[in-house]
N, CA, C and O atoms as a GROMACS GRO file, in nm:
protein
  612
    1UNK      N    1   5.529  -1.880   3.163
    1UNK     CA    2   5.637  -1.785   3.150
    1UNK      C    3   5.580  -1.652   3.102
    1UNK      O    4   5.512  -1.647   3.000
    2UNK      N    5   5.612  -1.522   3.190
    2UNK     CA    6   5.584  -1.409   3.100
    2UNK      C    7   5.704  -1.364   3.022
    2UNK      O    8   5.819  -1.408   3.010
    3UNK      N    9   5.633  -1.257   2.970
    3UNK     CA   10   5.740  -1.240   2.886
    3UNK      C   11   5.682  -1.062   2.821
    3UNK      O   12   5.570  -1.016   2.800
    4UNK      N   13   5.805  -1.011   2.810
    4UNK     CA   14   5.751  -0.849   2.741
    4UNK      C   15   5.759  -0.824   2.597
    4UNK      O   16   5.858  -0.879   2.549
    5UNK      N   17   5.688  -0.760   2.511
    5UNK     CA   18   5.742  -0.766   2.386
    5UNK      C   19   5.727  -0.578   2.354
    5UNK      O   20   5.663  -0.507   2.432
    6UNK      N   21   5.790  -0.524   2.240
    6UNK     CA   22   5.802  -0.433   2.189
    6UNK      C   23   5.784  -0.460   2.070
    6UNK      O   24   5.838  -0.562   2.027
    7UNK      N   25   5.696  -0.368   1.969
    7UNK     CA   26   5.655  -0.374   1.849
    7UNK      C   27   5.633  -0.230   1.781
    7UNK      O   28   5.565  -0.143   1.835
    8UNK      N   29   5.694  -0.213   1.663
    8UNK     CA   30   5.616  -0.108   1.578
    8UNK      C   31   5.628  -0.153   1.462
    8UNK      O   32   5.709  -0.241   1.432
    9UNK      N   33   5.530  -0.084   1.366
    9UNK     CA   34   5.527  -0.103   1.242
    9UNK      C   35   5.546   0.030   1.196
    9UNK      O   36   5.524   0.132   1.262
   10UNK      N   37   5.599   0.021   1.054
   10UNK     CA   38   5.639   0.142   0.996
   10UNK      C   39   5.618   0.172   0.842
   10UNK      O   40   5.622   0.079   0.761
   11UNK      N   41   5.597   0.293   0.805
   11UNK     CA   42   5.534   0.278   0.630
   11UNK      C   43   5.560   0.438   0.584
   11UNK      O   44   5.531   0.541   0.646
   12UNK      N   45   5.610   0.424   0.482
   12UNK     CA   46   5.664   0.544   0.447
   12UNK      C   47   5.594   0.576   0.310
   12UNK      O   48   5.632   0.544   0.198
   13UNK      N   49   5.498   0.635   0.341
   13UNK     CA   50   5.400   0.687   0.213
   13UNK      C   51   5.275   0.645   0.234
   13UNK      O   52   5.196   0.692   0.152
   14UNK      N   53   5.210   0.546   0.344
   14UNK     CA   54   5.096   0.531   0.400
   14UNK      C   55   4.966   0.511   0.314
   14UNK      O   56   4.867   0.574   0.351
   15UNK      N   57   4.954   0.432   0.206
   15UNK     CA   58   5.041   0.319   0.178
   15UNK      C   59   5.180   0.337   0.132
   15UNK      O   60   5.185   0.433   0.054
   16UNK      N   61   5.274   0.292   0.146
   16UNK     CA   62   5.389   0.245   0.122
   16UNK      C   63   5.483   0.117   0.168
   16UNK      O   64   5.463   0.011   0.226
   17UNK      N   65   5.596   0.185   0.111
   17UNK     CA   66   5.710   0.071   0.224
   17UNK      C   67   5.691   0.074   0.366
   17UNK      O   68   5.662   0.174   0.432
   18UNK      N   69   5.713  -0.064   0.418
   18UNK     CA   70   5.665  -0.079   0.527
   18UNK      C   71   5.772  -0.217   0.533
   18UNK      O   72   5.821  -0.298   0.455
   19UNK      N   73   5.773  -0.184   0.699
   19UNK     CA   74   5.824  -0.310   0.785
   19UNK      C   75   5.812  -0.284   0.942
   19UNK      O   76   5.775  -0.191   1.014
   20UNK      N   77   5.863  -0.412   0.957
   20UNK     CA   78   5.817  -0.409   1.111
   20UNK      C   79   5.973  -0.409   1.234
   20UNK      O   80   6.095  -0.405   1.220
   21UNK      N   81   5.902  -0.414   1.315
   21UNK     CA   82   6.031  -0.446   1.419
   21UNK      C   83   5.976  -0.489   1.568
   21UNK      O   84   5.886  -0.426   1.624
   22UNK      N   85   6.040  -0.597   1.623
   22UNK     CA   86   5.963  -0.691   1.723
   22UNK      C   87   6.088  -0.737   1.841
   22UNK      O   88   6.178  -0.818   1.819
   23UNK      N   89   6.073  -0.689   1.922
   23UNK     CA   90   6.169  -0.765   2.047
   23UNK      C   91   6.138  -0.828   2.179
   23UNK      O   92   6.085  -0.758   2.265
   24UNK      N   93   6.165  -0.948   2.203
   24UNK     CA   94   6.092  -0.999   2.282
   24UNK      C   95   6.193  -1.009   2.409
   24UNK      O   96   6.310  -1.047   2.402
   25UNK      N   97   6.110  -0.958   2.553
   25UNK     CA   98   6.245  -0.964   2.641
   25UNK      C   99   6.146  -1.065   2.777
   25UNK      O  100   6.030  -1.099   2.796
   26UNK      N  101   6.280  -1.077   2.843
   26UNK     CA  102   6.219  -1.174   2.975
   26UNK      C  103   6.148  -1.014   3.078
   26UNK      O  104   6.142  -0.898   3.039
   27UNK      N  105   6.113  -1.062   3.186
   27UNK     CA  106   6.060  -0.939   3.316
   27UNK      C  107   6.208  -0.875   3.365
   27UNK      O  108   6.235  -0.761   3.403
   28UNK      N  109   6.279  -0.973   3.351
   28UNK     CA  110   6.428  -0.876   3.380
   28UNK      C  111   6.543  -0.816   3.278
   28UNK      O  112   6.661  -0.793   3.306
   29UNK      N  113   6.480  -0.797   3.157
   29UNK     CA  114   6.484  -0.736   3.066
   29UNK      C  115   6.592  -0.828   2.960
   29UNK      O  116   6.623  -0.783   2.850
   30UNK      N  117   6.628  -0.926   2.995
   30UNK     CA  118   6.691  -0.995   2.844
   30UNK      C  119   6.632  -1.037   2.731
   30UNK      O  120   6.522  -1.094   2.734
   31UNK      N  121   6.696  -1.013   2.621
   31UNK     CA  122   6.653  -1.059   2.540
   31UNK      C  123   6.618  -1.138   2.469
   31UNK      O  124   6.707  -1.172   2.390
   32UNK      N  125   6.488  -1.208   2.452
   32UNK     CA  126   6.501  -1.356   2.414
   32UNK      C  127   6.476  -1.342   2.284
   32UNK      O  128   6.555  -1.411   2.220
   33UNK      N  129   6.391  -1.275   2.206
   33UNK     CA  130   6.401  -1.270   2.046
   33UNK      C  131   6.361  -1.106   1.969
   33UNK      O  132   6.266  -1.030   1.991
   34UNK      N  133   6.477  -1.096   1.875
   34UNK     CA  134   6.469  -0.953   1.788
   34UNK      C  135   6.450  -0.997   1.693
   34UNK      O  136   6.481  -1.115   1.682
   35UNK      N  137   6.382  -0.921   1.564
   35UNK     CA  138   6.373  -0.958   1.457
   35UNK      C  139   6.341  -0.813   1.380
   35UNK      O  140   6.345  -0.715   1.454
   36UNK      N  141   6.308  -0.788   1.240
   36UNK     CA  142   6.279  -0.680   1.220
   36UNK      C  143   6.234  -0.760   1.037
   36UNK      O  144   6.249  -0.878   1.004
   37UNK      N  145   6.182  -0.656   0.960
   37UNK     CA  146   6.159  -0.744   0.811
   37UNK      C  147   6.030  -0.670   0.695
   37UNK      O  148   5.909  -0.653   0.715
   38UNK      N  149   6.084  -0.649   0.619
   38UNK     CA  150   6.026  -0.561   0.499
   38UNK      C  151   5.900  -0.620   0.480
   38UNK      O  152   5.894  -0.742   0.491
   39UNK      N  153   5.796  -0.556   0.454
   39UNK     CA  154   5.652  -0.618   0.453
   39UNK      C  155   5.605  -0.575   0.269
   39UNK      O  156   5.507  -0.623   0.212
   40UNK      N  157   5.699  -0.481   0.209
   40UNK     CA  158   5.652  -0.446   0.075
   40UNK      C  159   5.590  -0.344   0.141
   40UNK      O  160   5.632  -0.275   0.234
   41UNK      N  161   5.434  -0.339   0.054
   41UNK     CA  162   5.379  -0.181   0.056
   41UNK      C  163   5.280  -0.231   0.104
   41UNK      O  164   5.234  -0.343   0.087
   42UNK      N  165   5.244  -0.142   0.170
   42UNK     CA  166   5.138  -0.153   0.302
   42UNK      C  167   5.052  -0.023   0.371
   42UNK      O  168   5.048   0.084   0.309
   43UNK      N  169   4.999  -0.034   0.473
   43UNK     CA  170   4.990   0.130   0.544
   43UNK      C  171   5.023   0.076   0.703
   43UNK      O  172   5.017  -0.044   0.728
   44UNK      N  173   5.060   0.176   0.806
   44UNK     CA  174   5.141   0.179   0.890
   44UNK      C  175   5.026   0.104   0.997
   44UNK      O  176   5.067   0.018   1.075
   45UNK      N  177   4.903   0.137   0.994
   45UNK     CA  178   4.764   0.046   1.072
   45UNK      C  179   4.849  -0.114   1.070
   45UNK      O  180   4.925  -0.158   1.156
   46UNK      N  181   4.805  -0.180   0.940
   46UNK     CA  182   4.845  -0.312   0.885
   46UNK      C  183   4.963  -0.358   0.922
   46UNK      O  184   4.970  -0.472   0.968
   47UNK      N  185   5.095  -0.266   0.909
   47UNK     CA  186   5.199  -0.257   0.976
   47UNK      C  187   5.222  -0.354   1.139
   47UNK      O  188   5.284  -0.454   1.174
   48UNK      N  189   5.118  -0.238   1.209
   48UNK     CA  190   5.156  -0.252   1.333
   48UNK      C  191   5.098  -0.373   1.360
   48UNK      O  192   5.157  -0.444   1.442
   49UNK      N  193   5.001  -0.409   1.312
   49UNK     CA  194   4.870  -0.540   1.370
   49UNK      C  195   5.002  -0.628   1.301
   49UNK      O  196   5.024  -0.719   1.380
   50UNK      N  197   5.081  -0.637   1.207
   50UNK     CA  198   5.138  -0.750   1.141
   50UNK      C  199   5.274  -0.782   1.247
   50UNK      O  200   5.327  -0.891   1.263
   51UNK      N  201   5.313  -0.649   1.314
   51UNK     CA  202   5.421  -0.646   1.437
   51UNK      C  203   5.353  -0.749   1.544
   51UNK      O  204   5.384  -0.863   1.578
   52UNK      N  205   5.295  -0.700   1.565
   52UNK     CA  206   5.185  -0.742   1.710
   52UNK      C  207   5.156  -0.926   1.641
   52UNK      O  208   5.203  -1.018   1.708
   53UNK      N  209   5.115  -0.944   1.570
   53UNK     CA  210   5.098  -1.090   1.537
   53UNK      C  211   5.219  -1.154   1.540
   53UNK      O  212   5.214  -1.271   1.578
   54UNK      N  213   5.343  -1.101   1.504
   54UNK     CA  214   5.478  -1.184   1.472
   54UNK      C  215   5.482  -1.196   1.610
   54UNK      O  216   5.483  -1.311   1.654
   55UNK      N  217   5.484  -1.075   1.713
   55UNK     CA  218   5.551  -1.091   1.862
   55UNK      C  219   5.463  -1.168   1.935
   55UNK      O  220   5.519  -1.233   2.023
   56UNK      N  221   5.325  -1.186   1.927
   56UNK     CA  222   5.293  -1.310   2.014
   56UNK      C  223   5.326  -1.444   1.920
   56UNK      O  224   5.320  -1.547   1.988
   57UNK      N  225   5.352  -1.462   1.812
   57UNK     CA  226   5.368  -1.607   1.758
   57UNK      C  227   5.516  -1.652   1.802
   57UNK      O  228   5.552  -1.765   1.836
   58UNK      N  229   5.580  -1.556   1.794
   58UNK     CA  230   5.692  -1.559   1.870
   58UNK      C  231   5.693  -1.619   2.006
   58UNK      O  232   5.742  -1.728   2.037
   59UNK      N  233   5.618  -1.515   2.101
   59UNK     CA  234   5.627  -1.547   2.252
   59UNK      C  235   5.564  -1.716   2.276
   59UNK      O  236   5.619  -1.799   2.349
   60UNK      N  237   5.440  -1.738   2.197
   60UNK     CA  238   5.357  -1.870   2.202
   60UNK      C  239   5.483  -1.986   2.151
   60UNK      O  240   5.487  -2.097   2.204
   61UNK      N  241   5.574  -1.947   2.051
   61UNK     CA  242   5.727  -2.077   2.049
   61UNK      C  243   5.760  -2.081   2.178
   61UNK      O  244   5.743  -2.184   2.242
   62UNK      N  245   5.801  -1.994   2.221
   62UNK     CA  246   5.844  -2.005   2.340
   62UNK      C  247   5.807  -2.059   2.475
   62UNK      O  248   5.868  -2.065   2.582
   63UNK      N  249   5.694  -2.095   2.438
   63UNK     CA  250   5.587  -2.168   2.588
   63UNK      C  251   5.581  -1.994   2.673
   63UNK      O  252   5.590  -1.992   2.796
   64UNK      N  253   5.565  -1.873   2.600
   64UNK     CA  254   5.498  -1.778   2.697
   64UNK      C  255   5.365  -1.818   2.741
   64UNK      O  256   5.326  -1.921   2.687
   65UNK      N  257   5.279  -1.762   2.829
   65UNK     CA  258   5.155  -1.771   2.869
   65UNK      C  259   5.120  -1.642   2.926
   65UNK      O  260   5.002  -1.631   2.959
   66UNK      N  261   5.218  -1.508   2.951
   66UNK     CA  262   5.147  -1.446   2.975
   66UNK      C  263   5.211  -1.320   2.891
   66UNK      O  264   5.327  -1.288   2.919
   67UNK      N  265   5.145  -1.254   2.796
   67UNK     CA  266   5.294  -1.138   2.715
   67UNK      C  267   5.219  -1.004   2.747
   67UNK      O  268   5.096  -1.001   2.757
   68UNK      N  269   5.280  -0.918   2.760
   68UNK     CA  270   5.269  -0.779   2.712
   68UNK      C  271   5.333  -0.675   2.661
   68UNK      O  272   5.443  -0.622   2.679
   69UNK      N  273   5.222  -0.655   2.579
   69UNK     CA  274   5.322  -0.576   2.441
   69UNK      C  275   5.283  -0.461   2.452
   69UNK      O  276   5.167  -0.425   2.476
   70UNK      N  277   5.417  -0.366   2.429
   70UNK     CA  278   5.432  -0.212   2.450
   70UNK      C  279   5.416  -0.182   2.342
   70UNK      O  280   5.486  -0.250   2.268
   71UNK      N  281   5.346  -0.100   2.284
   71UNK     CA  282   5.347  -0.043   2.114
   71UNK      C  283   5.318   0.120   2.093
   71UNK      O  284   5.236   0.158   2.176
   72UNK      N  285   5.359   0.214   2.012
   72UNK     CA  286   5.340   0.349   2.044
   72UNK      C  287   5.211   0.367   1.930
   72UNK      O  288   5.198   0.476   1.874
   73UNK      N  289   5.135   0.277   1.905
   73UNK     CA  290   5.014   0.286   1.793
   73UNK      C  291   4.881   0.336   1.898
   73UNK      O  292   4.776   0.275   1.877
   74UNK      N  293   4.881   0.372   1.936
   74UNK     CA  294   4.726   0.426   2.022
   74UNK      C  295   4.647   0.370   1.974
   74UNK      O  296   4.590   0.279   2.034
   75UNK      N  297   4.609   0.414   1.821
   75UNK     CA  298   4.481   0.336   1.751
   75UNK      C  299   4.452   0.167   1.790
   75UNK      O  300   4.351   0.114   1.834
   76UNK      N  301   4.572   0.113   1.757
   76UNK     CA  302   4.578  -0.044   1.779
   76UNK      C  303   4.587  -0.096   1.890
   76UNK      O  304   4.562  -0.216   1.894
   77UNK      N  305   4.628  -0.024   2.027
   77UNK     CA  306   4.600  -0.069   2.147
   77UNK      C  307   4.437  -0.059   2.172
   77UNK      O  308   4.368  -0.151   2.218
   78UNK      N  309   4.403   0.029   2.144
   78UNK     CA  310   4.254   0.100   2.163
   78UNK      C  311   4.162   0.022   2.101
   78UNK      O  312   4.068  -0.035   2.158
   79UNK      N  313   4.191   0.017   1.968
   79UNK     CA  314   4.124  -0.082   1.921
   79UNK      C  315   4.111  -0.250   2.007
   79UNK      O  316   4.011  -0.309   2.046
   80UNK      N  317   4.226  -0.280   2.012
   80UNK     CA  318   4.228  -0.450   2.053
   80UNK      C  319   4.194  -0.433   2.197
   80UNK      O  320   4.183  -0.541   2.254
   81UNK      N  321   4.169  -0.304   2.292
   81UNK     CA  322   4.084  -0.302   2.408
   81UNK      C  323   3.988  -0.296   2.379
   81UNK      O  324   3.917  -0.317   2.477
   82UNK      N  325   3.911  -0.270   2.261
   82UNK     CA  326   3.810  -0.251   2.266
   82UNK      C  327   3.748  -0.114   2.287
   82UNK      O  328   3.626  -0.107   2.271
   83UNK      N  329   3.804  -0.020   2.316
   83UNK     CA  330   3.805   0.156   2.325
   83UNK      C  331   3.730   0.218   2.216
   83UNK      O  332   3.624   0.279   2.230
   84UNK      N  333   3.818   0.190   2.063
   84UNK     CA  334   3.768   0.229   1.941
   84UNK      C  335   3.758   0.129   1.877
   84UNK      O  336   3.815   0.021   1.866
   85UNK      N  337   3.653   0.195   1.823
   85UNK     CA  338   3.599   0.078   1.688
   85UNK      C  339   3.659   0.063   1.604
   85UNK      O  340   3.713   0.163   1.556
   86UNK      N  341   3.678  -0.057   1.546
   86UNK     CA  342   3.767  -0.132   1.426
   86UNK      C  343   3.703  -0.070   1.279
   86UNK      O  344   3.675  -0.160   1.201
   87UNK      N  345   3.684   0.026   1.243
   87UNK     CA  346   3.631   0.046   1.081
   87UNK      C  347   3.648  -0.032   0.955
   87UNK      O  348   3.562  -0.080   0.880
   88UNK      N  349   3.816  -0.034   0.945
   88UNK     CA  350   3.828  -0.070   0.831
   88UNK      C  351   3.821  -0.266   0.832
   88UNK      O  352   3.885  -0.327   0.918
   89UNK      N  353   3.766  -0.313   0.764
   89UNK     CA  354   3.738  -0.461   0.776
   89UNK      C  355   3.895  -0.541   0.731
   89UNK      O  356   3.927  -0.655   0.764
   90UNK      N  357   3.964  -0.463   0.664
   90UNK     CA  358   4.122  -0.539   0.684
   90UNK      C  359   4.178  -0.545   0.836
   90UNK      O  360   4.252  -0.629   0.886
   91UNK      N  361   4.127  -0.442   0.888
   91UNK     CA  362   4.235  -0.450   1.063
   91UNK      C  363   4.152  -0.475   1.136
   91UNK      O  364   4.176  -0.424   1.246
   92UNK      N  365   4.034  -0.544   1.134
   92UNK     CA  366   3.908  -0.599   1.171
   92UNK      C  367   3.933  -0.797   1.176
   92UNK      O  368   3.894  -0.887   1.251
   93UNK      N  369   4.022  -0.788   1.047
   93UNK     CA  370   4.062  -0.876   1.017
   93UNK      C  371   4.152  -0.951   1.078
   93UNK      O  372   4.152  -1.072   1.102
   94UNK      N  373   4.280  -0.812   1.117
   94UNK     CA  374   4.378  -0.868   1.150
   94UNK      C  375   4.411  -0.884   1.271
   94UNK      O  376   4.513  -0.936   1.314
   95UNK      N  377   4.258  -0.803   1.372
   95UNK     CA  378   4.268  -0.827   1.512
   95UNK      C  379   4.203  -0.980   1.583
   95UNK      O  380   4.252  -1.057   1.666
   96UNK      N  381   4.096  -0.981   1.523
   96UNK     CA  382   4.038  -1.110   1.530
   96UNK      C  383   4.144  -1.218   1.506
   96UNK      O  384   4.148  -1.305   1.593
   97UNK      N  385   4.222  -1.228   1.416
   97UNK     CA  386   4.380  -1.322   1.440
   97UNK      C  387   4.466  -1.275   1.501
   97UNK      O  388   4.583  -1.291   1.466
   98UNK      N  389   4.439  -1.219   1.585
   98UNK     CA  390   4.559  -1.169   1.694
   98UNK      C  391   4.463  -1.259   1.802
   98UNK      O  392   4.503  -1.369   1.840
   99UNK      N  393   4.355  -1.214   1.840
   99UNK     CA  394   4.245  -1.277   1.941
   99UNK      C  395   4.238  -1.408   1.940
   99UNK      O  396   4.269  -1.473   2.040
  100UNK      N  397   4.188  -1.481   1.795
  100UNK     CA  398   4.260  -1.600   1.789
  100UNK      C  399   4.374  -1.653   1.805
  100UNK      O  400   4.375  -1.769   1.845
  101UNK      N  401   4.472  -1.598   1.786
  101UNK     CA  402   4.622  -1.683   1.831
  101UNK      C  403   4.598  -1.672   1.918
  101UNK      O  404   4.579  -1.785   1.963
  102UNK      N  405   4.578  -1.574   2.018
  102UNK     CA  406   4.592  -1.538   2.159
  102UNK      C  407   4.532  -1.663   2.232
  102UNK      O  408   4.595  -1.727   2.317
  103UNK      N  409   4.399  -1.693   2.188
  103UNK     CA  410   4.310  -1.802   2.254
  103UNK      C  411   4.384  -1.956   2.263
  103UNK      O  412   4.404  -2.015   2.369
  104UNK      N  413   4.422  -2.010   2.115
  104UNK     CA  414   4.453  -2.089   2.045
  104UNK      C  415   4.597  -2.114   2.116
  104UNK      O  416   4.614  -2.209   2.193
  105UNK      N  417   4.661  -2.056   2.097
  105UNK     CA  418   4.810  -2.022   2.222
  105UNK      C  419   4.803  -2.038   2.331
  105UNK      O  420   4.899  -2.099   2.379
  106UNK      N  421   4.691  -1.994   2.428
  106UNK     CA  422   4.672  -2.060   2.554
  106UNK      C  423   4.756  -1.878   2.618
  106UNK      O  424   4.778  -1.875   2.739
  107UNK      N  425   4.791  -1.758   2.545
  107UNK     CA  426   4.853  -1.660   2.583
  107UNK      C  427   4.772  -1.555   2.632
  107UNK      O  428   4.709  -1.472   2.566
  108UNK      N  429   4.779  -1.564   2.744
  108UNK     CA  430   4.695  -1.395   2.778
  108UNK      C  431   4.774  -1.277   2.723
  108UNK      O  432   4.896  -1.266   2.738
  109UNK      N  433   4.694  -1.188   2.656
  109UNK     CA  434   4.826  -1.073   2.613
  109UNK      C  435   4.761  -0.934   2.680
  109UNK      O  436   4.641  -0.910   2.670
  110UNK      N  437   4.826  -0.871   2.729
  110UNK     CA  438   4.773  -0.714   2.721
  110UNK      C  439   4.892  -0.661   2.642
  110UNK      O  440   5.000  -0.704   2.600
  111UNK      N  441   4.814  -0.532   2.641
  111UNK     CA  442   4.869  -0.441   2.521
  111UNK      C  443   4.857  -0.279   2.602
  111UNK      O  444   4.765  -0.238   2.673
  112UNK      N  445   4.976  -0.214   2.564
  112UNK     CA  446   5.012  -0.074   2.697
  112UNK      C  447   5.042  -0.033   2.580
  112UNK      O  448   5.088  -0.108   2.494
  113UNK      N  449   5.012   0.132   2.556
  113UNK     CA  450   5.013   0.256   2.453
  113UNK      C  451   5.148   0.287   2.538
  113UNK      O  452   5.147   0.290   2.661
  114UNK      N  453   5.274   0.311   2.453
  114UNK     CA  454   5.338   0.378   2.546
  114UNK      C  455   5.428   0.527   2.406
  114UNK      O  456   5.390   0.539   2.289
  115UNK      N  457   5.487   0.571   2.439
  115UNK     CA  458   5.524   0.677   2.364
  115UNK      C  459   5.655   0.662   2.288
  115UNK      O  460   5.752   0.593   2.316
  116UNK      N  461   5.633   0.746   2.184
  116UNK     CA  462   5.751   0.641   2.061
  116UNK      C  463   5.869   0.689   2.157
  116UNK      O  464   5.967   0.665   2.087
  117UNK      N  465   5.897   0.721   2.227
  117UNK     CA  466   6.035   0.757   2.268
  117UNK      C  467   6.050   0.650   2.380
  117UNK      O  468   6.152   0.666   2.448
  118UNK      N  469   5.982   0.559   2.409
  118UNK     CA  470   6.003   0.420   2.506
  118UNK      C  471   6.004   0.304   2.427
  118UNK      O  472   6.032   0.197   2.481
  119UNK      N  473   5.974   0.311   2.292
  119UNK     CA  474   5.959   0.227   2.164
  119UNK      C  475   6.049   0.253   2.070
  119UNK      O  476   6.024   0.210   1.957
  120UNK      N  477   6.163   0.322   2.091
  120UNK     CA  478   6.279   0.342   1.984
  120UNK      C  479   6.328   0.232   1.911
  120UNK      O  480   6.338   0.217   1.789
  121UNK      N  481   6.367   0.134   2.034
  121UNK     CA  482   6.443   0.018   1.965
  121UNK      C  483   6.342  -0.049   1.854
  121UNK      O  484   6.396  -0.081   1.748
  122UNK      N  485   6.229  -0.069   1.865
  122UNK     CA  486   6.147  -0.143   1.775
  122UNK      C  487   6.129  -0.083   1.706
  122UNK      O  488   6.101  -0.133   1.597
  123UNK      N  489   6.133   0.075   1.720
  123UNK     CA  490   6.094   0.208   1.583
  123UNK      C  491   6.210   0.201   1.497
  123UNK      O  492   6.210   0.219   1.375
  124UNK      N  493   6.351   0.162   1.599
  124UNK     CA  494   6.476   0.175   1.492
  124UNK      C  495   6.487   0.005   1.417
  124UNK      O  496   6.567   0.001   1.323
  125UNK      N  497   6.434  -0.097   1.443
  125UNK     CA  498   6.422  -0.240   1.390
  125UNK      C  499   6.291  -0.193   1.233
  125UNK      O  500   6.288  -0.236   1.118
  126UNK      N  501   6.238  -0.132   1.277
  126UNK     CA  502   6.080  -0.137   1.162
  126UNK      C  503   6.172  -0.017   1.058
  126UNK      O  504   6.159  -0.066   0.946
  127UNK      N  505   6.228   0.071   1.048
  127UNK     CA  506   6.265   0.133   1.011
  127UNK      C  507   6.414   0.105   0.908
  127UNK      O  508   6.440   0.154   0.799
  128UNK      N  509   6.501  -0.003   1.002
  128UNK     CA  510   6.615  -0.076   0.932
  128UNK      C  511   6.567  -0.172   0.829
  128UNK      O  512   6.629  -0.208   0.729
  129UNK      N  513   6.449  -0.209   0.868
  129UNK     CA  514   6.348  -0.323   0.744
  129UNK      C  515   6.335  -0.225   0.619
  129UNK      O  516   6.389  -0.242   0.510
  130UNK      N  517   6.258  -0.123   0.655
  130UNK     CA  518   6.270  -0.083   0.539
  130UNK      C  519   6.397  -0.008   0.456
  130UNK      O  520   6.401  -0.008   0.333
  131UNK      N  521   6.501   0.056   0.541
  131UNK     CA  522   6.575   0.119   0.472
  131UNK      C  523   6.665  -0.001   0.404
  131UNK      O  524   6.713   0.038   0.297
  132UNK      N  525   6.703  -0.151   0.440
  132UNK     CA  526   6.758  -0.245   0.400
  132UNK      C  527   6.679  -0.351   0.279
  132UNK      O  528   6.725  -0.394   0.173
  133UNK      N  529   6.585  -0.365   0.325
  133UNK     CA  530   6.426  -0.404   0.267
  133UNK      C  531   6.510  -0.552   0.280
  133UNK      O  532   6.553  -0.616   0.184
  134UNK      N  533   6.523  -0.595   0.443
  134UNK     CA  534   6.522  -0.711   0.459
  134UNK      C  535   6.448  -0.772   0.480
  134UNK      O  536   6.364  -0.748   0.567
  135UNK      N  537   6.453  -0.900   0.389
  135UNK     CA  538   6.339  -1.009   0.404
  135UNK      C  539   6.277  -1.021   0.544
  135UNK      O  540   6.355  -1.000   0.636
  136UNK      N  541   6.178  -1.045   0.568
  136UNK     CA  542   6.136  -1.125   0.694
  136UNK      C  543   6.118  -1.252   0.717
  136UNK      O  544   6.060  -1.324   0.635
  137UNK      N  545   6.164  -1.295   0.830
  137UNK     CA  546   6.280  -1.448   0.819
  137UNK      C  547   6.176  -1.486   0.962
  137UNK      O  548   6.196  -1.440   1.074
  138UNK      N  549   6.090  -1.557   0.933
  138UNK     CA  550   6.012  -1.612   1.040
  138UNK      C  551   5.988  -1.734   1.041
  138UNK      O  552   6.031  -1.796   0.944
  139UNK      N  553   5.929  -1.795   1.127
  139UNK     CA  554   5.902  -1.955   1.098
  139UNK      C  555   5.817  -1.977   1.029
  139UNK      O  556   5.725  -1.895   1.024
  140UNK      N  557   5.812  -2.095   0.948
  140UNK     CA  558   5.731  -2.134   0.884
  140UNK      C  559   5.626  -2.131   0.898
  140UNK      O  560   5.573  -2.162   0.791
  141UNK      N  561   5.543  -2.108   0.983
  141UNK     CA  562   5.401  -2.114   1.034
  141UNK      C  563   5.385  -1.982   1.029
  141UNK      O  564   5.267  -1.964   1.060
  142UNK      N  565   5.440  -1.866   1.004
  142UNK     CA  566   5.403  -1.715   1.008
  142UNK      C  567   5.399  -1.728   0.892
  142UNK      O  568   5.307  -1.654   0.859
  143UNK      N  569   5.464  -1.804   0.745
  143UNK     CA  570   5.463  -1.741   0.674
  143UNK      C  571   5.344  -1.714   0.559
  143UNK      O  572   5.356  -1.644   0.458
  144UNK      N  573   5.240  -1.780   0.598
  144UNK     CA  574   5.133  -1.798   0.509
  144UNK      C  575   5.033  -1.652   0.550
  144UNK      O  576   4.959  -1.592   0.471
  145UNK      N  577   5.055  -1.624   0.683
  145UNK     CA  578   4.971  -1.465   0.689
  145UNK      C  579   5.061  -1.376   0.657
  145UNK      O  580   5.008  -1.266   0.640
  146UNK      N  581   5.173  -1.376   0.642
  146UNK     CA  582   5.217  -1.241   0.692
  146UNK      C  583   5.273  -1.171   0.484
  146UNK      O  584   5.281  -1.054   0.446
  147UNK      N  585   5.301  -1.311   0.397
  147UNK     CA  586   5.265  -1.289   0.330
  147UNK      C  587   5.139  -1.305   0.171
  147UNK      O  588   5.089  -1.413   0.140
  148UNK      N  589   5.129  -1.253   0.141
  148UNK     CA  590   5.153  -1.129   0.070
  148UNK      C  591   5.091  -1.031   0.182
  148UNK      O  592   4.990  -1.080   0.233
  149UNK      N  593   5.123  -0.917   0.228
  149UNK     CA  594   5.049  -0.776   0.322
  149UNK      C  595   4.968  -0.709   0.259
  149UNK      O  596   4.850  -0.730   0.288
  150UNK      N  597   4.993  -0.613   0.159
  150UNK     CA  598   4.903  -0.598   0.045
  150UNK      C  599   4.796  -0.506   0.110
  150UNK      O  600   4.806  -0.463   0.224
  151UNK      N  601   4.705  -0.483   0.037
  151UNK     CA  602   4.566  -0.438   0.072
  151UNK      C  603   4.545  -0.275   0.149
  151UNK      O  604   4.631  -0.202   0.197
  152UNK      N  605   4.427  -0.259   0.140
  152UNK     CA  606   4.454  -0.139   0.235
  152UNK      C  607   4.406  -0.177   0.362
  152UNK      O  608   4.361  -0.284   0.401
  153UNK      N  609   4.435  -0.010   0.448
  153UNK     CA  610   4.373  -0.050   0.545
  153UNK      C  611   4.503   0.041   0.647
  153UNK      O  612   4.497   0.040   0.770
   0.00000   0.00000   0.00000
């Protein structure tokens, strides 16, 4: 099954408050899962890699096998192509478990830079996390990475 996802992460003070926002749709655009969820304090890098991990753990419940995720982070597409180099060893960290799920999942993922104005809905989900500072309500199996976020990076 493919499947499309939308992701941003968001942080207001860089480090700061931060949350994410994640929507997962079929090729003919329904929606099969939204979510959105306060990460505490963070920086907006960490953010996005923590978006991008929820939406394929997501798509992999689902028996996806093939996802691609739209994200308006340049750095983090670039990076997980391989374009730019990973510096900081936290998002070094957190791509290599993206690569791993990916493998481990059996999910091919690509990843498309697209411009925050094609990424609203997930900009306005990462953004309601934080202005609500709603929990993030994931399955049990997310919840051992995603918290504590913490750290820099």
């Amino acid at each position: 099954m493919r499947l499309i996802g939308f992701t941003d992460g968001a942080s207001r003070g860089n480090p700061g408050e931060s949350g994410i926002g994640v929507i997962l749709k079929t090729l003919e655009g329904a929606t099969v899962a939204q979510l959105h969820g306060y990460l505490g304090r963070s920086t907006n890098n960490r953010a996005e890699y923590s978006a991008l991990l929820t939406c394929l753990h997501l798509a992999a419940e689902r028996g996806c096998t093939q996802l691609t995720v739209h994200s308006d982070s340049e750095l983090m597409v670039r990076q997980m192509e391989g374009r730019y180099k990973i510096k900081d060893r936290s998002l070094r960290k957190l791509a290599d478990e993206v690569r791993d799920l990916a493998r481990r999942s059996g999910v091919t993922l690509e990843l498309k830079h697209v411009l925050r104005e094609q990424n609203s809905e997930a900009d306005r989900l990462a953004n309601l996390a934080i202005d609500t500072r709603a929990p993030l309500r994931v399955p049990g199996s997310l919840q051992g990475w995603l918290f504590p976020i913490g750290g820099s990076g």
